[in-house]
N, C-alpha and C positions, 0 to 999 in steps of 0.2 A: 432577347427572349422574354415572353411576356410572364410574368409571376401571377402565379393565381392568389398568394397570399402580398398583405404588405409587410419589407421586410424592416424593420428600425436598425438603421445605421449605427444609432448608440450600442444597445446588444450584441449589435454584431461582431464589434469594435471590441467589445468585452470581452465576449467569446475566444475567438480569435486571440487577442493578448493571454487569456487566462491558459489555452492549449500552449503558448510559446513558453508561460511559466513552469506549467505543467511535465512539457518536452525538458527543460530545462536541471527537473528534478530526477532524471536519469543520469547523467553525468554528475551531476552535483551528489547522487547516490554515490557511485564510481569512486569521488576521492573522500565521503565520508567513510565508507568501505575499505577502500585501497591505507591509506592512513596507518588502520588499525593489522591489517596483515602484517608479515616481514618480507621483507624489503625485496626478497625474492618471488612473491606473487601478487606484486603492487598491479601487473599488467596483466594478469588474470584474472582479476577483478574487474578492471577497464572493459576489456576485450569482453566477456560475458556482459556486464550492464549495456556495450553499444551494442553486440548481437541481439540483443532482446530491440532496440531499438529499429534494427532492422530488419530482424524475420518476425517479430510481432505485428507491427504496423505491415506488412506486406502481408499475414495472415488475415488481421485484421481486415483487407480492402480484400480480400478473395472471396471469406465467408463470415469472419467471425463478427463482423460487425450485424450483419444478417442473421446471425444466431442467435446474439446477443439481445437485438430490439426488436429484429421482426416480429411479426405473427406469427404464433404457433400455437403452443399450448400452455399449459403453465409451468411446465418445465425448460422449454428450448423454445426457441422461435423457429422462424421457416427459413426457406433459401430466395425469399422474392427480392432481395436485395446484393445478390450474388456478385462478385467484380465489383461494386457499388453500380450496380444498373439501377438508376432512379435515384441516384442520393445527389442532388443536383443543388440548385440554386433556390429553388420556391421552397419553404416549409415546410417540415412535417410535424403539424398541428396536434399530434399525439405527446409529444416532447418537447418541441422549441416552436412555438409558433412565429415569433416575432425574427429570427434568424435562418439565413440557408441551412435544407438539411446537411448539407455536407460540412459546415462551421460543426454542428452539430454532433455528426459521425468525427471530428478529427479530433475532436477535446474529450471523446471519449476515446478516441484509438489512445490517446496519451496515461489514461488510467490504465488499460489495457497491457501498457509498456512498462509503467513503472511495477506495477504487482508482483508479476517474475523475477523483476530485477532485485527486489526487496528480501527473493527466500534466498537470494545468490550469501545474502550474508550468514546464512544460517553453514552453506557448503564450501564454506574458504579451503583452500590451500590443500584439495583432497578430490576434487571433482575434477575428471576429463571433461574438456570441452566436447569433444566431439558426443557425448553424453547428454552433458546440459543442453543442447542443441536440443535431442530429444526431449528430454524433459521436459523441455522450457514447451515445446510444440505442442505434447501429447496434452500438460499441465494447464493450461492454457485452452485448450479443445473441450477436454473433459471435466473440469472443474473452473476455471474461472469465467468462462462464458455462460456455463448453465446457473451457477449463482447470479452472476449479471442479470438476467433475464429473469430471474426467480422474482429480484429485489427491485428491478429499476425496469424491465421489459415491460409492456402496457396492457399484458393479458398475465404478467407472471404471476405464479403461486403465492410469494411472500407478499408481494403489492397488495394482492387483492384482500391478502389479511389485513393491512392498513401499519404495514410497517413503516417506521421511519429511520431514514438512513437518508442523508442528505448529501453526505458524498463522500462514501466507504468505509464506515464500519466494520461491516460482513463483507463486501463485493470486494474489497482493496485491504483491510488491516487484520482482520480476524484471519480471512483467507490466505493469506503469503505467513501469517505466524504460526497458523497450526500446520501448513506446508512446510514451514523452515522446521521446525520440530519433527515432524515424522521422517522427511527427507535426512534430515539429519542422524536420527538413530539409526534406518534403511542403513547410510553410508557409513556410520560409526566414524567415532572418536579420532583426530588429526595426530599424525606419531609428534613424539615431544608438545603434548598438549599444555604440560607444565610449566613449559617457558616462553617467557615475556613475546608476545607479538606485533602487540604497537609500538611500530617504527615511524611515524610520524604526526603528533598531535598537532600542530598548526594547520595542515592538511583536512584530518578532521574536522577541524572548527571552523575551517573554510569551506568543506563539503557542509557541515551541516546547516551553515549560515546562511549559504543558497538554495537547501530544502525548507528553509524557514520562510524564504523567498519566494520560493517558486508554489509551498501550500498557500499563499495566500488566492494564488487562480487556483488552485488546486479545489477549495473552498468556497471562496466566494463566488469564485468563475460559476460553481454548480448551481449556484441561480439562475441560470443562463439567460440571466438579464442585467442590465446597469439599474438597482434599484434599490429600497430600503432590506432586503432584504440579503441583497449581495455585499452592502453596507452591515447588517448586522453581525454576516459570518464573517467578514473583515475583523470587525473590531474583536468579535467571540476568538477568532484562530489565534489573533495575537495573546489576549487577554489567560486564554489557556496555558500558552506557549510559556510566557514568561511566570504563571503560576507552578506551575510544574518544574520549569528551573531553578527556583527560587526553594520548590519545595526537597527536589532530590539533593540541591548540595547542603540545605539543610539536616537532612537528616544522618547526610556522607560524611557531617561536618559532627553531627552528636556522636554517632557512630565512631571515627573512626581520629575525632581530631581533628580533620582534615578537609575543607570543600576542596575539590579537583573541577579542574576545567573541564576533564573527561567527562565526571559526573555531571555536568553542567547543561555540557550541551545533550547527553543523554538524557538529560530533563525535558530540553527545548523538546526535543522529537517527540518523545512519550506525549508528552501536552498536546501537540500537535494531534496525534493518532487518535485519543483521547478525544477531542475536540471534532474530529472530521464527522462521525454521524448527526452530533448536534448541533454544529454552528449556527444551521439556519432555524432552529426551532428555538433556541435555547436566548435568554436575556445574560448579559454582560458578569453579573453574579454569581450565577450557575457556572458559566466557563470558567471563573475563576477559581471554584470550589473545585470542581470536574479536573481540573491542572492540577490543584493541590493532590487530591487525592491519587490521581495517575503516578504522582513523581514520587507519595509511599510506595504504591501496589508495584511498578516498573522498578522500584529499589531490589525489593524483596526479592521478586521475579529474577532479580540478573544476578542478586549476590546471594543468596539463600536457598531459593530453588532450585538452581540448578546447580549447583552444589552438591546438596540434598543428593540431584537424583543422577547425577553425574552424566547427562548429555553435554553432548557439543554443540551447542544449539554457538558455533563461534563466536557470530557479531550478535545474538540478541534477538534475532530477530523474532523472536515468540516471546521473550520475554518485557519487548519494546510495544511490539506491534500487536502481536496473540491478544497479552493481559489489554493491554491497553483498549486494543479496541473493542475486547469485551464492556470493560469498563464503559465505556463511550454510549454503546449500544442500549446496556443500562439504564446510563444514566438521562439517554434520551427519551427512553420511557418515562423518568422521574422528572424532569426539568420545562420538556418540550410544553411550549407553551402556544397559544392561539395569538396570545397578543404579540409574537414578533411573526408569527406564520398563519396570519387566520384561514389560508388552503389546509393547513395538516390538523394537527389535535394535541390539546392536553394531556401531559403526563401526570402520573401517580398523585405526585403532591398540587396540582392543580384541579384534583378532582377526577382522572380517568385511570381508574387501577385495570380498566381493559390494555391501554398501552403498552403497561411495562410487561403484562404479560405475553402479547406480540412481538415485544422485542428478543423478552427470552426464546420465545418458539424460534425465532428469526437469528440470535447469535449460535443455539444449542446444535440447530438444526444444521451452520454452517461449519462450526467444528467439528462434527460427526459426517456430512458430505466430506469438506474438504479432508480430512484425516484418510478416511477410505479411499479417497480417490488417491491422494495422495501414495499412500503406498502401494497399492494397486500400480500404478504408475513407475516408482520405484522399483519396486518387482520385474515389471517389465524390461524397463532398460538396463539394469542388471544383467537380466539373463540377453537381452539382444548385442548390446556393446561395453556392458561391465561398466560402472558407477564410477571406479574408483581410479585412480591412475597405480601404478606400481612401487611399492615402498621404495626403490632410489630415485623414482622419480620428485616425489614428495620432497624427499629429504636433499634433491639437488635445486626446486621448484619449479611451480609453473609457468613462470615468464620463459624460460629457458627449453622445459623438456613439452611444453604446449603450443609455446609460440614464435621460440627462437630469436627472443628479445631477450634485453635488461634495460631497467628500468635505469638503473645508476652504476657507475664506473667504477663503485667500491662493491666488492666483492661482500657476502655474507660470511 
């Protein structure tokens, strides 16, 4: 078939690896997740993060990818790319000129996958599947595609303000934590909330070692190209990653006596989240600080906040993702700089206090969509199929009363 564009092998190459990493960071979800339940809704956690893997990405190739980047308006896109009709092999010079559209469409179906899977932590050990199913569908249609499009689309509303979001601030970390948070109070508080749930931290540390992994395509992949640039968020994701570790068991360590490995790798992530709208704008300095600072505000967030205000927000995920990737969003108005991205623009302290003020319009504006939609959504599937599973179900769990598994031969 003849290519109307030329496509670069190197990019492609890139691409391509960066979506397997990216694929990768759903299951690597699954056991950072599964870990921390008990031991009876280890495969309840699994079974949700691989469903998202496979009715998202099949939603995604029907419409949502067409909703997502098409042509529309500045809200939604159109349906000219429906079934993927046209997302082929030659470029689409709007987004990735140098790679196939369809390299293109698959490394975002994978952002697309991970998002849902990410609020699953906020609804541990209290959600019917046959629920989440919905959820995940409705959540997914109405709120994570029309932010998509808002922020990354080529006619979107946020774009054309001259946001900077490099790959998921708002579209991916903001959006799945204020989701985990509403979703969360919607379903209310898990019975026996006051007792110990992490039944396995090695697990943990293993799920979350391979989302350390897998954001590196996550990030640098979002250059959608092999170059100084894909190289910067590289070094930036790391740079973050272990600032932020470094700073949460610090502080776990004033606090409390005690650095934990829990707190640790709770670190890694926050950095991480933190790190995802900046990578590509920001210099090696700034990620560092941007870490430090995420593994205070993510401290606070997990062990104060919500305490405070007595959500079950279970694994964090607003407290991890929400703050974090406010922070991020922030701080990418203050940091982003010209000289590692001279396509984007200066932030605050380089001279453009218009930036940071786009970013706020650009984070505020997606806490207050995603929230509304969000319970709107909840509402819904409450009243169609009920949220919640039934108190002995809970308390005999969901591996058993959702899926007619167990995870392990010792009984709880």
């Amino acid at each position: 078939m003849a290519q109307a564009l030329p496509i670069n092998s190197g990019d492609t190459a890139w691409v391509l690896i960066s979506a397997g990493l990216v694929m990768l960071m759903t299951p690597a979800l699954a056991f950072f997740y599964g870990g921390m339940v008990r031991r009876k809704n280890i495969l309840g956690i699994l079974m949700k993060c691989f469903a998202c893997l496979g009715v998202v990405l099949l939603l995604w190739a029907i419409y949502g990818y067409s909703l997502a980047f098409g042509r529309g308006n500045g809200f939604i896109g159109g349906l000219e790319w429906l079934n993927l009709k046209g997302v082929g092999l030659n470029p689409n010079p709007d987004y990735a000129p140098t790679i196939p559209h369809s390299a293109f469409m698959i490394f975002q179906a994978m952002f697309a996958v991970i998002t849902p899977a990410v609020i699953i932590g906020s609804l541990v050990e209290r959600m019917k599947f046959t629920s989440f199913l919905l959820f995940m569908a409705l959540w997914l249609t109405f709120v994570y595609i029309p932010i998509c499009h808002m922020v990354w689309g080529v006619d979107g509303w946020l774009k054309g303000l001259g946001v900077l979001d490099f790959a998921g601030g708002t579209v991916v970390e903001i959006n799945c934590g204020v989701a985990g948070l509403v979703a969360a109070i919607c379903l209310g508080p898990r019975l026996g909330i006051n007792k110990p749930t992490l039944h396995n931290l090695p697990l943990v540390v293993l799920g979350g070692g391979l989302l350390w992994f897998g954001w590196l395509g996550f990030n640098a992949g979002s250059a959608l190209a092999a170059n100084g640039i894909a190289a910067n968020a590289f070094v930036t994701t790391n740079l973050a990653a272990a600032a932020a570790a470094v700073s949460w068991a610090s502080i776990e360590w004033a606090m409390t006596g005690k650095p934990t490995m829990f707190g640790t790798i709770s670190g890694v992530i926050a950095g991480l989240v933190a790190i995802t709208p900046a990578c590509g704008f920001v210099e090696p300095g700034a990620a560092m600080l941007i870490g430090l600072v995420v593994g205070i505000l993510s401290f606070f967030a997990v062990s104060v906040l919500k305490q405070k205000f007595r959500y079950d927000d279970a694994l964090d995920a607003f407290g991890v993702h929400g703050v974090g990737g406010f922070w991020g969003m922030i701080a990418t108005g203050l940091f982003a700089t010209t000289a590692v991205n001279p396509g984007a623009a200066n932030g605050f302290l380089n001279g453009n206090p218009g930036l940071l003020k786009v970013q706020l319009i650009a984070a505020c504006f997606t806490v207050v969509y995603c929230a509304v939609g969000t319970a709107v959504i909840s509402l819904v599937v409450d009243k169609l199929v009920g949220m919640r599973v039934k108190p002995e179900d809970e308390i005999m769990g969901l591996d058993l009363t959702q899926h007619h598994e167990r995870a392990y031969t010792i009984l709880d």
